[in-house]
Every structure is written in C-alpha cells, then in structure tokens.
C-alpha positions, 0 to 999 in steps of 0.5 A: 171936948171929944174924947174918943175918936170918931170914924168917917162913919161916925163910929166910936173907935176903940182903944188902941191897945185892946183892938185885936192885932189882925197881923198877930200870929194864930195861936197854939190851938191851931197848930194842934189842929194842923197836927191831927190833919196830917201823921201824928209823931208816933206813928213815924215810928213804925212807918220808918221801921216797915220801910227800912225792913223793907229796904233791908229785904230788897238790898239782901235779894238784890245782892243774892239775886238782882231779879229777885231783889227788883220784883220784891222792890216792885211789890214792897215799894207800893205796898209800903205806900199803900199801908201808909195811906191806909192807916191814914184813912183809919185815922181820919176815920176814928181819931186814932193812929194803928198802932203795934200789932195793928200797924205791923198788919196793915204792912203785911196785908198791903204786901200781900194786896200788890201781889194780885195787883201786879198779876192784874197789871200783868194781864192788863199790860200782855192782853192790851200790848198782844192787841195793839201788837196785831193791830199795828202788823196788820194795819201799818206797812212792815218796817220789817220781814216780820213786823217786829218793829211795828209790834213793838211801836204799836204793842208796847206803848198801848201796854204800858197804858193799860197796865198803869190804869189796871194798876192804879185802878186796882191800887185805889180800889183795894184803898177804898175798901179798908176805909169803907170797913170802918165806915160800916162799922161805926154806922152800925154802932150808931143807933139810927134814928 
C-alpha cells in the first residue's frame, strides 16, 4: 500500500495543499519595492506646483509678450524636467525624496543651469550653421545670384545638428554633476579601509 505519490523520478511528492502556487500573485512586499525604484507619492506634490507655477509664467508672458513667453517656455520647460531628474538621482543616491526648501532649490538651480545651456546651444547652432552655410556656397552650384538657398539647405540643417548635441551634452553633463556631489559626500563619510 503506497501512501504517497511517486514521481517519474521516483521522488516523494508533497501534499497538494502545502505546495507553493507558482501562478499565486507576488506579495506585498514587492510592490513596496517597486514603489522606491520610481517617485514616492509626496514628492508629486511639489513637482506639480513647480510645474503649474511654471505653466503659470509662461501663459502670462505669452499673453503680454508671446516672444517672451515662448523663450521662458524654451528655458523652463527643460529646466522642470531637469530638476525632476535630478531630485531623482539624489533619491536613488540617499534614500531620501528633496523636500521643501530643498526641492524649491533644485527648480531655481536648473532654471538658472538652462540659461547657459542655451547660450551654449546658440553657439554651437550659429558657429556649426555659419560653417556649413560657406561650405555649401562655396562647394555647390548657386540656385541663386547669392546662395541663399544653398546657405539655407547646407547651413541650417547642420546647425540644428550640433546644436541639439551641444544641448544634450550640456543637459546631461551639468545632470552628472548633482548626482556626483552626493557620491562624494558619502564616500567621504564613509571610513576607508
């Protein structure tokens, strides 16, 4: 008389209640540790109001003065995304979401960081595009008495080129940075061996 089951193997299988269900759902512990990998709930608080304060600038500039309003658009835009990405950084880094006066900061710091970004740009772009512009005068017939056209089929596009990398560059640079203070200040907290 056998009295449990035998496997193919010849195993002894366990009962078939206390067999851990391979289809059961995961258990509440794992989506608290989804939960730190991504931005923690209090967080969207602030992030939110930065945003529609910024919204809040640009729709009043726009209205008095729609050049202004699509500059401040070009400058606070990215600089929202860029403070988000950096308070996410100092997250991962230490544990712990900016919060108050410490997020407020990061808004006005990454303001104040795509300024020079953009002039950076805005080099890169006339430099590149000057460039490009002689380069297609001078190497391509004219379409015109003066070459605008090949200026503008030559220049502008190489331009754009290097002004989106310059941006990007600088973007991901000044990025690094914030998160690279962190790092040096815990490695000097932690006693070296």
């Amino acid at each position: 008389m056998v009295t449990h089951p035998m496997k193919e193997s010849g195993q002894v299988m366990s009962e078939p209640g206390k067999e851990p269900n391979p289809y059961k759902s995961p258990e509440t512990e794992d989506a608290g540790a989804k939960m730190e990998s991504g931005m923690p709930p209090a967080a969207l608080t602030g992030t939110l109001a930065a945003a529609g304060v910024s919204v809040l600038i640009i729709i009043g500039l726009f209205l008095v003065s729609p050049g202004i309003g699509v500059l401040a658009a070009l400058v606070l835009v990215p600089a929202n995304l860029r403070a988000i990405l950096a308070m996410r950084k100092e997250f991962r880094a230490t544990g712990r979401w900016p919060e108050g006066w410490n997020q407020a900061s990061a808004f006005v710091i990454s303001t104040l960081i795509m300024i020079p970004i953009w002039i950076a740009t805005g080099i890169a772009f006339y430099a590149v595009c000057w460039a490009g512009a002689m380069i297609a005068v001078s190497a391509f017939p004219k379409g015109d008495e003066y070459g605008f056209t090949n200026m503008i089929y030559g220049g502008i596009p190489i331009g754009l080129i290097a002004g989106l990398v310059s941006f990007m560059l600088c973007f991901r640079l000044t990025l690094r940075s914030t998160s690279g203070q962190a790092e040096m200040e815990d490695r000097k907290s932690k006693p070296t061996a």
